[in-house]
N, C-alpha and C positions, 0 to 999 in steps of 0.2 A: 404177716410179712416179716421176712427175715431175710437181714442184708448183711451179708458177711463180706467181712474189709480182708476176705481172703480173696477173695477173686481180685483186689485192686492191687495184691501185693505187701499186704502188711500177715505177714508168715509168721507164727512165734515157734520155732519147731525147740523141741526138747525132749520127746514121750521116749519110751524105754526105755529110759535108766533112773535111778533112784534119785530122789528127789532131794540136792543142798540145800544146807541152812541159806535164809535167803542174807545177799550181802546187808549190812548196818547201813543204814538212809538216816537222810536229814530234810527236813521241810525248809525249805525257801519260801519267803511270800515276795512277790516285787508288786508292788498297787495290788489289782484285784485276781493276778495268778500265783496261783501255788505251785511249787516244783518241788518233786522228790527227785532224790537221787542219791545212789550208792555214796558213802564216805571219801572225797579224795577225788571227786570228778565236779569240783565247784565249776573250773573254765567251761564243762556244756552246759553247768545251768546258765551261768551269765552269758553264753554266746544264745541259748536262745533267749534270755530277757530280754536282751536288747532287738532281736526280730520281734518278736511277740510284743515290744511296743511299736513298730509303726503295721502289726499285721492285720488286712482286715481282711473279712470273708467278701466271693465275688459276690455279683448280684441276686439278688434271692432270683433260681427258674422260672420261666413262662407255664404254667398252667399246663398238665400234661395234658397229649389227648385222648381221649377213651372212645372205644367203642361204641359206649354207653354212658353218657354225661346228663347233666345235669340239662343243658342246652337242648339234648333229644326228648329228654323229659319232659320238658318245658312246651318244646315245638311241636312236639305228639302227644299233648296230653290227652285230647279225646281216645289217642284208639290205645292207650298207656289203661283209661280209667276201663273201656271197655274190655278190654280183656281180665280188668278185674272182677267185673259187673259178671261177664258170662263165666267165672269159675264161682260164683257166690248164688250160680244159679238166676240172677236179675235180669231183667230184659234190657235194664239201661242201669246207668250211675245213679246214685241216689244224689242228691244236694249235699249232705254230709259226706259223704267220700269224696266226693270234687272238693269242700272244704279244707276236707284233712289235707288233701294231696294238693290244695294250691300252698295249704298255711306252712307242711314242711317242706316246700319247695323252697320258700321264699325263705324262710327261717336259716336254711342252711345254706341259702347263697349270703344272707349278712357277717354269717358266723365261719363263713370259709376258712378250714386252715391253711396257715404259713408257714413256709421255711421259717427256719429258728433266726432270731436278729444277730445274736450276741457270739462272739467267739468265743469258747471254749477255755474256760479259767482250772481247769487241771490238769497238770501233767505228770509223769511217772517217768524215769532216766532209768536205762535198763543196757547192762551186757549181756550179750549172749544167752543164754539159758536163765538171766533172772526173773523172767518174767515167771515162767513155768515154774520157778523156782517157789516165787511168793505163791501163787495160787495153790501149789501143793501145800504148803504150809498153812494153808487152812485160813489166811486173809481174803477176805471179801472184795474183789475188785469190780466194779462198774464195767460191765464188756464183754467179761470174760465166759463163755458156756461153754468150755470145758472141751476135750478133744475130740476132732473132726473125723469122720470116717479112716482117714487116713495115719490116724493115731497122731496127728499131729494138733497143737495151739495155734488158733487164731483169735483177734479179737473182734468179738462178736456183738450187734447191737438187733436185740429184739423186739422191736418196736412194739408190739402187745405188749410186751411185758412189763416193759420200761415204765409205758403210758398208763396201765390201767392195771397193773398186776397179773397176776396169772391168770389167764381165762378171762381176763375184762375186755369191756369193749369198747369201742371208740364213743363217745358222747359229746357233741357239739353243746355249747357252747364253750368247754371247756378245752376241747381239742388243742387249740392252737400254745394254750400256758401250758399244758401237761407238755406237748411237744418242748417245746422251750426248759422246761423242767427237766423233763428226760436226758435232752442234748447236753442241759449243765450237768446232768449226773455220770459225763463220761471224763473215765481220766484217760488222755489221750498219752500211750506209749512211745516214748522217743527213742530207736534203739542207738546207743553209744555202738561205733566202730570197733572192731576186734585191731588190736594190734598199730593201733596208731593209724590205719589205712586213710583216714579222713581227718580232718582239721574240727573242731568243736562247730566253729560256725557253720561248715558245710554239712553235718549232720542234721541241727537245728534246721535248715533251709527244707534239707532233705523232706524231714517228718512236718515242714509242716505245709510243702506240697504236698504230701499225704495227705495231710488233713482237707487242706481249700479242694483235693479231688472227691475225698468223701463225702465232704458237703455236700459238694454238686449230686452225685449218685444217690446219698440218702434221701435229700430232700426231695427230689424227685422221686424216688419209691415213697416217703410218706405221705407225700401230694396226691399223687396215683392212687395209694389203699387205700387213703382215708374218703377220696372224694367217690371213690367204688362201695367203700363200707357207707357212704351217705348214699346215695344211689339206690341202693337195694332198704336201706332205712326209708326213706320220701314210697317208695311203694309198700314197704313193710306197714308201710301207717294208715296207709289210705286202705289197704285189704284191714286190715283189722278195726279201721272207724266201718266198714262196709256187714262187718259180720256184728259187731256191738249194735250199733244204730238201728241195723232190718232184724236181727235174728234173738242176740242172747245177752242180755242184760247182767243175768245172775252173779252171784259172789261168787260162784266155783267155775264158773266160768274159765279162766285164766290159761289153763293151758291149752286149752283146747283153740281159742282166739289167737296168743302166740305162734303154735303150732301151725294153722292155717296159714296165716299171715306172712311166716317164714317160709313156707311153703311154695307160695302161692307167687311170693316176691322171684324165688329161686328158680321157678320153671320160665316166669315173664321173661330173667334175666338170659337164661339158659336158652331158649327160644329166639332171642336178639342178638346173642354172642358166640353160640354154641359151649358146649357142656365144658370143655378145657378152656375157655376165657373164663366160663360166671366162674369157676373156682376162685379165679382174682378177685370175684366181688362177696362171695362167698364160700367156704369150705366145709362142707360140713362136715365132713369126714374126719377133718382135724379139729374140727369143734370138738365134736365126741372124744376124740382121743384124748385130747388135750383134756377135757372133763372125766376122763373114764373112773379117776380116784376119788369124784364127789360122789359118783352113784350111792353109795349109802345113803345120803343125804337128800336125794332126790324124792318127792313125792310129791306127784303132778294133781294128784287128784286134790292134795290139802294146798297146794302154789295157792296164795291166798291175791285175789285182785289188785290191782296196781293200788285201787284208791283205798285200801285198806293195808296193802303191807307196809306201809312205813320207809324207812331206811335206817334198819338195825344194822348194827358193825357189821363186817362178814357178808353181810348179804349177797352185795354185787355179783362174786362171782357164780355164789351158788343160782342167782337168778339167771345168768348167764347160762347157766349148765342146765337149768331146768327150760331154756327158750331152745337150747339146741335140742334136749332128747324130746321135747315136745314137735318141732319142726320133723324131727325122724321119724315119733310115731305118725304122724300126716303121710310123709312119704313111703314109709313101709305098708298102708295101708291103696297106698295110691299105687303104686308099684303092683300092689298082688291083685286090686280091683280096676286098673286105669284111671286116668284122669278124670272120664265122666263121671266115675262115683262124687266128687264133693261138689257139683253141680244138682244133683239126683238129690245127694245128702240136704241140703239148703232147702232143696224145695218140701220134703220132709218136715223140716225144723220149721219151717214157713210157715205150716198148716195151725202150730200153736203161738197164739199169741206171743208177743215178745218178751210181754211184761211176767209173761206165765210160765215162761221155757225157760228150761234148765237142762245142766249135762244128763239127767235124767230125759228128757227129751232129744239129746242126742244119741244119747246111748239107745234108746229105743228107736229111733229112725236108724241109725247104722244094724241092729240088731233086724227090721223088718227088710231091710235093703240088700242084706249081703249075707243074714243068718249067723254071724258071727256076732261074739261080744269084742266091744273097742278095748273094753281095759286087758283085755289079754295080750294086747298089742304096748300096752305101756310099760313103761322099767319097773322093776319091782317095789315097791314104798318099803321104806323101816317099820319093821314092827313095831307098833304101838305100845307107849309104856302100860 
């Protein structure tokens, strides 16, 4: 999700021409906000300290509504779990996938995120073209992703990115501090009036109905993704306690469990909202993209099991990257055989014991079912040293 403070009116235009030294700033602290601002423009910082002490944010939004909530989940969980049952090939839910899928239901209504509490303790005082000015200069600002289609600046807040890094993904219980985190790491651009047109304090007023409008719009978009990215997570979990539990215990297991489960969650959603809604709850397309520069990195067949990989530095997003090309090769494979095949495929895998079967076991039921090998369908692994 990506909510740009361009559509609500906060423009930074400057693009085509060569880029000024940016003007000499000074840091203000007053209590617990910071104010920059150009040398010589002290009366707007002080006109908005004195707003920014009685300013508070309105009341955190009502709960958006979805298509597909937590609430449908809840109220249809029988034909939610069967529809899982009959792609896993099951005549019914097993006792463990009802498990799963009561235990992250409930998990994630305790851990619900919130709009951010706290009002916004940075600010940036800007003429004209300094904003574009600083960012060309090679200063790192909080917001900024650089110019729009239209060659022009706006300032930009990426909520992926903000929240969990590049390619990370939302994770409850953490959700609502990361949130909170993120919103403090924005510095909010006040632009100073060209030419004297407004008075210090009218500007201050100005930018920070901006902001109390932002609020309202952001938080609302990250209410809506996050509780669509939980959504598709509560069935995500339940198809993959369904394929562990009946079918494949193994250590190499991993991506192929992932892959399904992502799968499997994407068509239920897809099937409930149609194909241009589930992108709200999931994209996969831009997963990939967005991952396309870890591909080196990727190699699904060594993805080592949840209860073995640990949590080395780095990992996150390459796990990230290896759940979405695994989710693809499921779908690429479903695409060229239909749906029926990982129904068919299960019942295959069925026939060897659980404790016995391994992706060798898949690999050979996908191989007698359809005559093809599965790994020719997966992204290429790094060569081995």
């Amino acid at each position: 999700m990506n909510f740009r403070l361009l559509a609500i009116g906060v423009a930074l235009v400057g693009a085509g021409r060569l880029p000024a030294a940016p003007a000499e700033r000074k840091t203000f602290q007053f209590g617990d906000f910071t104010i920059e601002a150009p040398d010589g423009d002290e009366p707007y910082v002080e006109a908005l300290a004195v707003q920014l002490a009685d300013f508070k944010l309105p009341p955190p939004p009502a709960p958006p509504t979805l298509k597909l909530s937590w609430d449908d989940l809840d109220r249809r969980r029988d034909y939610f779990l069967g529809r899982i049952a009959a792609q896993l090939g099951l005549a019914r839910p097993t006792a463990l996938m009802a498990s799963a899928y009561d235990g992250a239901l409930k998990a994630r209504r305790v851990v619900a995120p919130r709009a951010p509490a706290a009002v916004l303790r940075r600010f940036v005082l800007y003429r004209g073209s300094a904003w574009t000015d600083l960012i060309a200069s090679g200063e790192a600002v909080p917001g900024d992703a650089g110019p729009d289609g239209a060659g022009e600046r706006s300032f930009d807040f990426d909520l992926r990115r903000n929240l969990a890094g590049e390619g990370g993904r939302l994770q409850s219980p953490e959700v609502s501090a990361q949130i909170e985190a993120a919103w403090q790491g924005i510095k909010w651009p006040v632009r100073i009036s060209e030419g004297g047109g407004a008075a210090p304090d009218a500007d201050a007023a100005e930018s920070l109905a901006r902001l109390r409008k932002f609020y309202i719009s952001w938080s609302n978009e990250v209410l809506a993704d996050t509780l669509r990215t939980e959504v598709h997570a509560v069935l995500r979990e339940a198809v993959e306690a369904g394929v562990v539990w009946q079918y494949l215990t193994s250590k190499d297991r991993r991506w192929f469990c992932e892959g399904v489960a992502g799968y499997v969650a994407d068509r239920i959603i897809a099937g409930e909202v149609g194909n241009a809604e589930a992108r709200l709850y999931r994209d996969l397309d831009l997963e990939l993209k967005s991952h396309a520069r870890l591909v080196p990195q990727i190699d699904l067949e060594g993805w080592p099991a949840v209860e073995d990989s640990g949590k080395p530095a780095g990992r996150v997003e390459v796990d990230a990257a290896n759940e979405a090309f695994a989710t693809k090769v499921i779908a690429s494979v479903c695409a060229k055989h239909g749906d029926a095949l990982l129904p068919a495929l299960f019942q295959q895998i069925g026939r060897t014991p659980r404790e016995k079967a391994s992706m060798a076991t898949v690999f050979k039921a996908f191989k007698r079912l359809t005559g093809e090998d599965l790994r020719t369908y997966l992204p290429k692994a790094p060569a081995k040293a």
